[in-house]
N, CA, C and O atoms as CSV, one atom per row, in Angstrom:
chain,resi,resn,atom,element,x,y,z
A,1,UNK,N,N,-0.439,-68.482,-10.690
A,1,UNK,CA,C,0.577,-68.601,-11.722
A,1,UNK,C,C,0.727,-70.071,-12.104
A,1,UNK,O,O,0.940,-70.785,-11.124
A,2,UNK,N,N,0.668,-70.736,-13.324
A,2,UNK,CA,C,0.907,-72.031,-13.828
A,2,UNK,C,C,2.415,-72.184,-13.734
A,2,UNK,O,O,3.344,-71.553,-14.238
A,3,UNK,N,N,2.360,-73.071,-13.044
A,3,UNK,CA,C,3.809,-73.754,-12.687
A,3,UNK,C,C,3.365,-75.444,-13.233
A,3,UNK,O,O,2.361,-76.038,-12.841
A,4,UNK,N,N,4.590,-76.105,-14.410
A,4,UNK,CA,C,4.349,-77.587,-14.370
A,4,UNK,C,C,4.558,-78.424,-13.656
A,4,UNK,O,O,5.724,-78.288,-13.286
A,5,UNK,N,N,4.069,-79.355,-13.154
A,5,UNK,CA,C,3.703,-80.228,-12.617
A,5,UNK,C,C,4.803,-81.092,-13.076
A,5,UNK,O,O,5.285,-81.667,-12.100
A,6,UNK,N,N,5.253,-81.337,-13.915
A,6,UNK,CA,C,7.104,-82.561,-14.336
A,6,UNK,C,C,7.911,-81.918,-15.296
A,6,UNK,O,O,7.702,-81.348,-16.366
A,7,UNK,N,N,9.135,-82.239,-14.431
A,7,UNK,CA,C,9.742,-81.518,-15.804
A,7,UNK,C,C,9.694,-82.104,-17.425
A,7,UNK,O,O,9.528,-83.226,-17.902
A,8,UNK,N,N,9.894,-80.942,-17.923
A,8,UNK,CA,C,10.307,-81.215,-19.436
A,8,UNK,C,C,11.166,-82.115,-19.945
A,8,UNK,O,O,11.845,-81.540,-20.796
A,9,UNK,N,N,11.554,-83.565,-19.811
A,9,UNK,CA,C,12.618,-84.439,-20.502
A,9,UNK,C,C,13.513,-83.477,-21.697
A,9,UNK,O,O,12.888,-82.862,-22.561
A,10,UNK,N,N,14.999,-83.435,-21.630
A,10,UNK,CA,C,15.226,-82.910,-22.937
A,10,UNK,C,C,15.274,-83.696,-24.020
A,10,UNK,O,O,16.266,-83.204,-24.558
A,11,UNK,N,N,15.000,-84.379,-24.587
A,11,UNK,CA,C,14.151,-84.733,-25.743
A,11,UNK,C,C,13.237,-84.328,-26.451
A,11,UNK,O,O,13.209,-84.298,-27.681
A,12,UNK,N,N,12.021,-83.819,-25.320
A,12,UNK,CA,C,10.970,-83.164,-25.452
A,12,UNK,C,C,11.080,-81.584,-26.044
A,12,UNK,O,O,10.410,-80.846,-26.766
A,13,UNK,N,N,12.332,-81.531,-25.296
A,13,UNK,CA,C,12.259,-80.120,-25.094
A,13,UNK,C,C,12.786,-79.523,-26.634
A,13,UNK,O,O,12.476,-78.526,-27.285
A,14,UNK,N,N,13.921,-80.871,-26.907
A,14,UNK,CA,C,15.134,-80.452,-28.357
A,14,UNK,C,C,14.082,-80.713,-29.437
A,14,UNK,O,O,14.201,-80.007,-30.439
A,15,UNK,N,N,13.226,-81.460,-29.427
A,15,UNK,CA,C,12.664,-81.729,-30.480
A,15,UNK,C,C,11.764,-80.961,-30.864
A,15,UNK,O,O,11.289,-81.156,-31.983
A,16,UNK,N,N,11.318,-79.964,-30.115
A,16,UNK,CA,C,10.038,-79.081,-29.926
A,16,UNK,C,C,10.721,-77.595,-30.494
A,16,UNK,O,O,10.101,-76.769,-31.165
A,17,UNK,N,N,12.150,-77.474,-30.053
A,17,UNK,CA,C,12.654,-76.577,-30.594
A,17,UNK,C,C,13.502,-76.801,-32.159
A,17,UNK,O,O,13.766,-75.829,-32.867
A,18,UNK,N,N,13.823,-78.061,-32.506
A,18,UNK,CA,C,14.059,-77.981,-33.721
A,18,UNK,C,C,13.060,-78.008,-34.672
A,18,UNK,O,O,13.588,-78.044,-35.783
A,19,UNK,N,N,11.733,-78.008,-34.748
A,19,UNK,CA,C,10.941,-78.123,-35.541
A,19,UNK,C,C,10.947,-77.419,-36.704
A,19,UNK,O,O,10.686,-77.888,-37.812
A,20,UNK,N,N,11.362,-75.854,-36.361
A,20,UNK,CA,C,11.007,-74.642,-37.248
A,20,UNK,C,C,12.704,-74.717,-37.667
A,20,UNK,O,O,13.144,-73.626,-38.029
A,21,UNK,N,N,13.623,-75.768,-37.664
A,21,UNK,CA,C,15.236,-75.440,-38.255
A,21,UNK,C,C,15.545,-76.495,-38.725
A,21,UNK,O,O,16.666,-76.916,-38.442
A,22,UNK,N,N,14.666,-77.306,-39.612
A,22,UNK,CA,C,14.361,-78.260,-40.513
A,22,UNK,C,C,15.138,-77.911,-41.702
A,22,UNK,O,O,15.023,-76.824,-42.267
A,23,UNK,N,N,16.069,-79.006,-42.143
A,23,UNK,CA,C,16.492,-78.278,-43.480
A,23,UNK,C,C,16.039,-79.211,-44.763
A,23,UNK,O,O,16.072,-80.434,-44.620
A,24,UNK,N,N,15.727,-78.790,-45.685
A,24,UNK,CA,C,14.710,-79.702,-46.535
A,24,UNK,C,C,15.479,-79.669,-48.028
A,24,UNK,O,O,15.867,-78.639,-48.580
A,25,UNK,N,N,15.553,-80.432,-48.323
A,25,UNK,CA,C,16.430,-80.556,-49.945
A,25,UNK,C,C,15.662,-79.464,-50.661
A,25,UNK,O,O,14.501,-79.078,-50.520
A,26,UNK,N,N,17.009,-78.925,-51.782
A,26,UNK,CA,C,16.273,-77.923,-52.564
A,26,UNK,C,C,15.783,-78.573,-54.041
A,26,UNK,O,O,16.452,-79.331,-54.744
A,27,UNK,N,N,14.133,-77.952,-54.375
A,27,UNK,CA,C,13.386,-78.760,-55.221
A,27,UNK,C,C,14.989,-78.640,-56.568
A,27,UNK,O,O,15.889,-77.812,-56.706
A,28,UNK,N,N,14.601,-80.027,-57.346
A,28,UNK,CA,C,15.498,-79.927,-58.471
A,28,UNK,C,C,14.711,-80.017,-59.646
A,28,UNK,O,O,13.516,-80.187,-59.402
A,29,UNK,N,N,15.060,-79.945,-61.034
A,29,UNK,CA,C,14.161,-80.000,-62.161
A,29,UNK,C,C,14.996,-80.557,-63.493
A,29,UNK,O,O,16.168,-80.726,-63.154
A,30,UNK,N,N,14.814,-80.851,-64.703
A,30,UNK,CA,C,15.364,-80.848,-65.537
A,30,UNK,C,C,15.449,-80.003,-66.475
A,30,UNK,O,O,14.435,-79.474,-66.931
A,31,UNK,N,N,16.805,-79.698,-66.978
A,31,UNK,CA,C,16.817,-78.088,-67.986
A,31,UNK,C,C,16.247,-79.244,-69.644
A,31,UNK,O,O,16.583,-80.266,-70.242
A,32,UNK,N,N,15.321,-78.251,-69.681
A,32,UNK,CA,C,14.779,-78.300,-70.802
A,32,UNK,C,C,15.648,-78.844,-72.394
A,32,UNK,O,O,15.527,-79.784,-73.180
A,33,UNK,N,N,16.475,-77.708,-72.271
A,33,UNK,CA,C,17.926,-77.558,-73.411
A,33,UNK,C,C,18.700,-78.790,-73.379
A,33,UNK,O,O,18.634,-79.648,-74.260
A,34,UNK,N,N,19.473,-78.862,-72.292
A,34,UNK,CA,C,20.715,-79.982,-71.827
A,34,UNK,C,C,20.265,-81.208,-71.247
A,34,UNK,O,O,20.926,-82.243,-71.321
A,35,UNK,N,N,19.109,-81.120,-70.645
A,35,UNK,CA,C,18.831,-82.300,-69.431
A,35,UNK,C,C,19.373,-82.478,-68.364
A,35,UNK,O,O,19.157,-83.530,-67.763
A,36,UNK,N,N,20.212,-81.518,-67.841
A,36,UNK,CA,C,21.195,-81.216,-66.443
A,36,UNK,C,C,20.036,-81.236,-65.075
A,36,UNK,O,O,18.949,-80.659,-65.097
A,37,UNK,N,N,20.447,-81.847,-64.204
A,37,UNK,CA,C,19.713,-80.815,-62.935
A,37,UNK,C,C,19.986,-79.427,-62.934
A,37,UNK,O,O,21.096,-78.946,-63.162
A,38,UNK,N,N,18.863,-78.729,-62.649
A,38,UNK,CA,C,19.219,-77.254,-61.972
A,38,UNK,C,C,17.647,-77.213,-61.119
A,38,UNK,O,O,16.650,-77.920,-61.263
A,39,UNK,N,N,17.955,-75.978,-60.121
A,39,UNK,CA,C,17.108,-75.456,-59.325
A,39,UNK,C,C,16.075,-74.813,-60.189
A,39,UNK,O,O,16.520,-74.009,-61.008
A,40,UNK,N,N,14.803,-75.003,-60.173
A,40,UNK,CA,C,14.139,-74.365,-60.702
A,40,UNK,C,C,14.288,-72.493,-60.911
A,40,UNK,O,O,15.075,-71.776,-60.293
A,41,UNK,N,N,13.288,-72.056,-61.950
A,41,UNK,CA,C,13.504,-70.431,-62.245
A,41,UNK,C,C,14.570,-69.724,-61.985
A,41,UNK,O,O,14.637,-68.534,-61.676
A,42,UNK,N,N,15.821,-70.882,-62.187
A,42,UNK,CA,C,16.646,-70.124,-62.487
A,42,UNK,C,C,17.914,-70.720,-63.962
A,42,UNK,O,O,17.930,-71.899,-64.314
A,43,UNK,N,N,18.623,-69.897,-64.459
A,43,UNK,CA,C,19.546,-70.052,-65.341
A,43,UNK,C,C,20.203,-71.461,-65.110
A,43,UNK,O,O,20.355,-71.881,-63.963
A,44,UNK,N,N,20.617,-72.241,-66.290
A,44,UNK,CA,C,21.087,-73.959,-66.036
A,44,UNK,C,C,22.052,-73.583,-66.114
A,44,UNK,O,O,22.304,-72.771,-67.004
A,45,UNK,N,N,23.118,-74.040,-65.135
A,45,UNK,CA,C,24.615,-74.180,-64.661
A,45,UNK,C,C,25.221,-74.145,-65.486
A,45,UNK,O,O,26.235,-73.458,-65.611
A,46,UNK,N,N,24.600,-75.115,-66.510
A,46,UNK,CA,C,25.697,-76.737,-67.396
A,46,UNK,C,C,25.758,-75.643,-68.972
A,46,UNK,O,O,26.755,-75.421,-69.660
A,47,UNK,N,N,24.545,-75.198,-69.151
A,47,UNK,CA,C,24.315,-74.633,-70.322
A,47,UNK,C,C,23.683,-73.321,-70.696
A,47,UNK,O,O,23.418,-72.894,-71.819
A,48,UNK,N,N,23.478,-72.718,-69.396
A,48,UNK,CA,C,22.946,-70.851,-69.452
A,48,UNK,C,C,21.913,-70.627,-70.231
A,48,UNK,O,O,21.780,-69.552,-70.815
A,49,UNK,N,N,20.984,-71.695,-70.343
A,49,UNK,CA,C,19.324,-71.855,-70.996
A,49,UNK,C,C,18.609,-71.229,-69.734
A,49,UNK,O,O,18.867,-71.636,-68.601
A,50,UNK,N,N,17.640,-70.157,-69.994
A,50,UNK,CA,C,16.647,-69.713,-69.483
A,50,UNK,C,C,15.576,-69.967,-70.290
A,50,UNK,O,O,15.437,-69.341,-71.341
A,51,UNK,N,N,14.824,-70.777,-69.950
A,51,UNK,CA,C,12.877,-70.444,-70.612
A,51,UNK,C,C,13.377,-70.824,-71.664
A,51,UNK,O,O,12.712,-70.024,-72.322
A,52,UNK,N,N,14.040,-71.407,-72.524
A,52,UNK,CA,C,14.617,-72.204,-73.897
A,52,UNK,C,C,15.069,-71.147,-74.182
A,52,UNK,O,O,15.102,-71.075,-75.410
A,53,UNK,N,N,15.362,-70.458,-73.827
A,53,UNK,CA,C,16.660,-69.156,-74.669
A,53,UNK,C,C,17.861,-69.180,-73.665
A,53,UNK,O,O,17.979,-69.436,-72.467
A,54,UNK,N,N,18.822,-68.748,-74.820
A,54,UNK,CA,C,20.038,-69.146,-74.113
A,54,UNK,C,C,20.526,-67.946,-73.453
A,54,UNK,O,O,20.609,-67.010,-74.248
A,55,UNK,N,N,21.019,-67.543,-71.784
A,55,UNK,CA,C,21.126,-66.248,-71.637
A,55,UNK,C,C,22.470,-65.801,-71.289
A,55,UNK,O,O,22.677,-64.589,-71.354
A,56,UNK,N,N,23.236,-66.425,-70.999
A,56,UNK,CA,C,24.647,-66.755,-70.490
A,56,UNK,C,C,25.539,-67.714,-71.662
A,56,UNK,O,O,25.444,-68.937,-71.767
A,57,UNK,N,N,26.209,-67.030,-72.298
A,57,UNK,CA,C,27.241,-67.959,-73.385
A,57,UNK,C,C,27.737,-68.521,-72.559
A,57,UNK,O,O,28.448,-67.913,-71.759
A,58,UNK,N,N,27.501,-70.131,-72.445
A,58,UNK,CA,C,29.025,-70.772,-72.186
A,58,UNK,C,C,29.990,-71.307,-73.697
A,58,UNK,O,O,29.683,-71.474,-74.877
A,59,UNK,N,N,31.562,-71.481,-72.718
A,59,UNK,CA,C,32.082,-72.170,-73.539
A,59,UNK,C,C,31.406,-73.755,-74.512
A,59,UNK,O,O,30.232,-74.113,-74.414
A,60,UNK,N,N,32.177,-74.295,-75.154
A,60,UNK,CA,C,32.176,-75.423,-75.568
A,60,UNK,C,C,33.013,-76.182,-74.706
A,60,UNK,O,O,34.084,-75.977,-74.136
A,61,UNK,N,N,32.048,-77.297,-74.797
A,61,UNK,CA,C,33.688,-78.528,-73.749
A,61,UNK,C,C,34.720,-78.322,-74.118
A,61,UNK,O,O,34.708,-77.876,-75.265
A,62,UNK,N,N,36.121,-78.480,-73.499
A,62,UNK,CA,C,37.090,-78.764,-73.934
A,62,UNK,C,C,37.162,-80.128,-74.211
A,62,UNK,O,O,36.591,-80.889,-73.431
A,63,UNK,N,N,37.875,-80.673,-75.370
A,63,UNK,CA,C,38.300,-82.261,-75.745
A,63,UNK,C,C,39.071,-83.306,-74.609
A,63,UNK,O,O,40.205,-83.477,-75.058
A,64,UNK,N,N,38.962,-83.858,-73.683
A,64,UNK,CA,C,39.380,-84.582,-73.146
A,64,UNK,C,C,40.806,-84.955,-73.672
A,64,UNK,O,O,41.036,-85.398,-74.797
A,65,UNK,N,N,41.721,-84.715,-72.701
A,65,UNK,CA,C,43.269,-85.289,-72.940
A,65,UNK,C,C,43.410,-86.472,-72.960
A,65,UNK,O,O,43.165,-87.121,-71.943
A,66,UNK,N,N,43.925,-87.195,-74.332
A,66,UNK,CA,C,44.030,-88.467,-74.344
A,66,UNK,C,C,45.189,-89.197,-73.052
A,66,UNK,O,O,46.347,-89.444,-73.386
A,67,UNK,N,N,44.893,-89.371,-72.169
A,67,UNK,CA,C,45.635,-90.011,-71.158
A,67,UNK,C,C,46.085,-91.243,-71.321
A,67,UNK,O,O,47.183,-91.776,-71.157
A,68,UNK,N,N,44.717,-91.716,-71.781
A,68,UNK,CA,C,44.785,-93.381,-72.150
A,68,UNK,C,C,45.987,-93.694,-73.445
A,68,UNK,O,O,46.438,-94.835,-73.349
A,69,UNK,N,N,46.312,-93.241,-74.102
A,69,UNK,CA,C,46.998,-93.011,-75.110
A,69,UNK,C,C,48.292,-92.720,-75.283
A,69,UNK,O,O,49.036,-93.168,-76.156
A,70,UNK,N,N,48.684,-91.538,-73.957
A,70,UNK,CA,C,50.057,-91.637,-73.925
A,70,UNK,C,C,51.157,-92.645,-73.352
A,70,UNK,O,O,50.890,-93.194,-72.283
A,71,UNK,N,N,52.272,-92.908,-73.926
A,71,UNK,CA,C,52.925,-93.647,-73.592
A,71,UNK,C,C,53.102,-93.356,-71.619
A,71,UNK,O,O,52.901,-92.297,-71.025
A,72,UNK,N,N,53.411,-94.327,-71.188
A,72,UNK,CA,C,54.256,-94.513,-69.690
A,72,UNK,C,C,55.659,-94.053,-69.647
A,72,UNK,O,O,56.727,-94.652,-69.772
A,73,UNK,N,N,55.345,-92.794,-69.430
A,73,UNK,CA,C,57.187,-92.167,-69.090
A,73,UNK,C,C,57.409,-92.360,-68.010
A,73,UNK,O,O,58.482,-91.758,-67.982
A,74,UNK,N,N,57.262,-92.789,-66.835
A,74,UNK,CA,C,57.447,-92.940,-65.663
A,74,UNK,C,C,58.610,-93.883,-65.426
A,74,UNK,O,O,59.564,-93.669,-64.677
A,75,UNK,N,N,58.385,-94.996,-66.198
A,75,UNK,CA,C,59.331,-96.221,-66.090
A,75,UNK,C,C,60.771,-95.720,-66.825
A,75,UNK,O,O,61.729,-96.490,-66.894
């Protein structure tokens, strides 16, 4: 029966077992339509373009609330 000869350091041992639980960034791409990141072959987040057709209506932006603009009621 093979019995080892030294033990296994755990180092050896953790590193040998994390090999296969690697987590690897998911590929990204640019949508064609918008220029957003999205994950490839699938529908763009930002703008619901598939394959240059649009498949998902989104809204339109809403207009940004002039913040800058309103007076200081606070004081």
């Amino acid at each position: 029966m093979a019995v080892p000869k030294r033990r296994t350091p755990r180092s050896k041992r953790d590193s040998r077992r994390a090999n296969h639980n690697k987590v690897t960034a998911p590929a990204l791409t640019r949508c064609s339509n918008c220029g957003e990141t999205m994950r490839p072959h699938r529908v763009c987040p930002a703008c619901g373009h598939y394959a240059g057709k649009e498949v998902i209506a989104k809204k339109a932006a809403a207009p940004a609330a002039p913040a800058a603009d309103a007076p200081d009621s606070s004081s």
